[in-house]
C-alpha positions in Angstrom: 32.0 33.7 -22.2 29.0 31.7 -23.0 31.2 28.4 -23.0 32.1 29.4 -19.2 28.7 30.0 -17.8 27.5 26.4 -19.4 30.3 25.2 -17.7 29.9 26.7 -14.2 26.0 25.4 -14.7 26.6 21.7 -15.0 29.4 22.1 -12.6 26.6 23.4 -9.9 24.1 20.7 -10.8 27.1 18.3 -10.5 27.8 19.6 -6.9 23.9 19.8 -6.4 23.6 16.1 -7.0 26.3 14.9 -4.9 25.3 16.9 -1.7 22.0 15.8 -2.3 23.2 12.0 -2.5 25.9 12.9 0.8 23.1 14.1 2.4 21.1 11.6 1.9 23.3 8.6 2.0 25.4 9.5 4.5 24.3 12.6 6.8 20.8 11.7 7.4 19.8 8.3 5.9 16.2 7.3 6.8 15.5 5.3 9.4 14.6 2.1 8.7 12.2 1.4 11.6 9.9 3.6 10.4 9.9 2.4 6.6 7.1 -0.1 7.4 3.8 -0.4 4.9 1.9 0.2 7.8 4.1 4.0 7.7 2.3 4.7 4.4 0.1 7.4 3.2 -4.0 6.3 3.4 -3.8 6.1 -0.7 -0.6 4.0 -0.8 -2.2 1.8 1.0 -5.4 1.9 -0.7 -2.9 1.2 -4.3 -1.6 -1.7 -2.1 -4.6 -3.1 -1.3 -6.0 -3.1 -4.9 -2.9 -4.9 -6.0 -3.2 -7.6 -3.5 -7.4 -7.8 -4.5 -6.4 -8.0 -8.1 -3.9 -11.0 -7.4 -6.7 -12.9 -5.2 -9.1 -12.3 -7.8 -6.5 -14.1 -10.5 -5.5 -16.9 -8.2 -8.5 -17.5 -5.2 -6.0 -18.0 -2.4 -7.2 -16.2 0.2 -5.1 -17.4 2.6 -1.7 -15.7 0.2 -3.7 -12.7 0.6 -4.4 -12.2 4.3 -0.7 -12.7 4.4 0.0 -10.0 2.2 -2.7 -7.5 3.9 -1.0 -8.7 7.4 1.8 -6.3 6.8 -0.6 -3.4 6.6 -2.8 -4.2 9.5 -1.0 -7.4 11.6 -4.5 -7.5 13.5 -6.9 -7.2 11.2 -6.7 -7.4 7.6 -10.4 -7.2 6.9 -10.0 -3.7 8.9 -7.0 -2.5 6.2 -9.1 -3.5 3.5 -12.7 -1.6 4.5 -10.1 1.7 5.6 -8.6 1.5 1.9 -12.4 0.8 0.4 -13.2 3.8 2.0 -9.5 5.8 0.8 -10.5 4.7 -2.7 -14.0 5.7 -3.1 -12.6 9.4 -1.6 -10.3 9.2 -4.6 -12.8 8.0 -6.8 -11.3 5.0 -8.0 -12.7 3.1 -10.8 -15.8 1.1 -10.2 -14.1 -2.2 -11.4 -11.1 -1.9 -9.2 -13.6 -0.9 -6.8 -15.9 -4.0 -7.2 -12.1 -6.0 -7.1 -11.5 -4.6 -3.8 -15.1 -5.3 -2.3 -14.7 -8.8 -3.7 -12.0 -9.4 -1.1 -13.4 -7.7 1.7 -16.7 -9.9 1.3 -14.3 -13.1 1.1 -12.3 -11.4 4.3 -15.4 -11.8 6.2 -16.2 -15.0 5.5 -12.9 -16.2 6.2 -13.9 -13.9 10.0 -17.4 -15.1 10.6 -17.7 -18.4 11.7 -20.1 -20.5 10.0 -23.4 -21.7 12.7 -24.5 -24.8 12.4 -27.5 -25.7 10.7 -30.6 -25.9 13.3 -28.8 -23.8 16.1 -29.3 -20.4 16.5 -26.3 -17.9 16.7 -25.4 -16.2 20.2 
């Protein structure tokens, strides 16, 4: 009796895993359109950013990482960068990976603002 009811349960978590897998697979895949970073939650991006500030603070090439941050925010990557600063200090990141992220904001607006020549005075 017990040997028939162990069987019956891994036979339903079998059949559980393959419609779950059928339905998933072939039923109702996801759409790929609308697998994008820029589709991801405000702290997924936020992780996403911190890996990309982490990897500018190793190697310095900024221009690697406004490549990177394009896929969140095409336009502006200074703007995904200040939005995930903000996401992360919500979620009380730590203050190093904090101080990472604000590292490559401040180099983001650098690379924005352009530089006035010295003895004329900005519009």
């Amino acid at each position: 009796m017990r040997a028939v009811r162990f069987l019956f349960f891994l036979l339903s978590i079998a059949a559980g895993i393959g419609l779950g897998l059928a339905y998933g697979w072939l039923i109702k895949p996801p759409d790929p359109n609308q697998l994008t970073p820029q589709a991801l939650r405000a702290d997924f991006k936020a992780d996403y950013v911190l890996m990309v500030a982490q990897v500018y603070q190793r190697d310095q090439n900024l221009a690697q990482a406004v490549q990177r941050l394009s896929r969140l925010d095409p336009h502006s990557p200074a703007r995904a960068v200040a939005e995930a600063l903000l996401t992360a200090r919500d979620l009380q990141y730590d203050p190093a990976d904090l101080q990472v992220m604000s590292d490559l904001a401040r180099a983001l607006q650098t690379l924005e603002t352009p530089a006035v020549p010295t003895g004329e005075a900005a519009p």
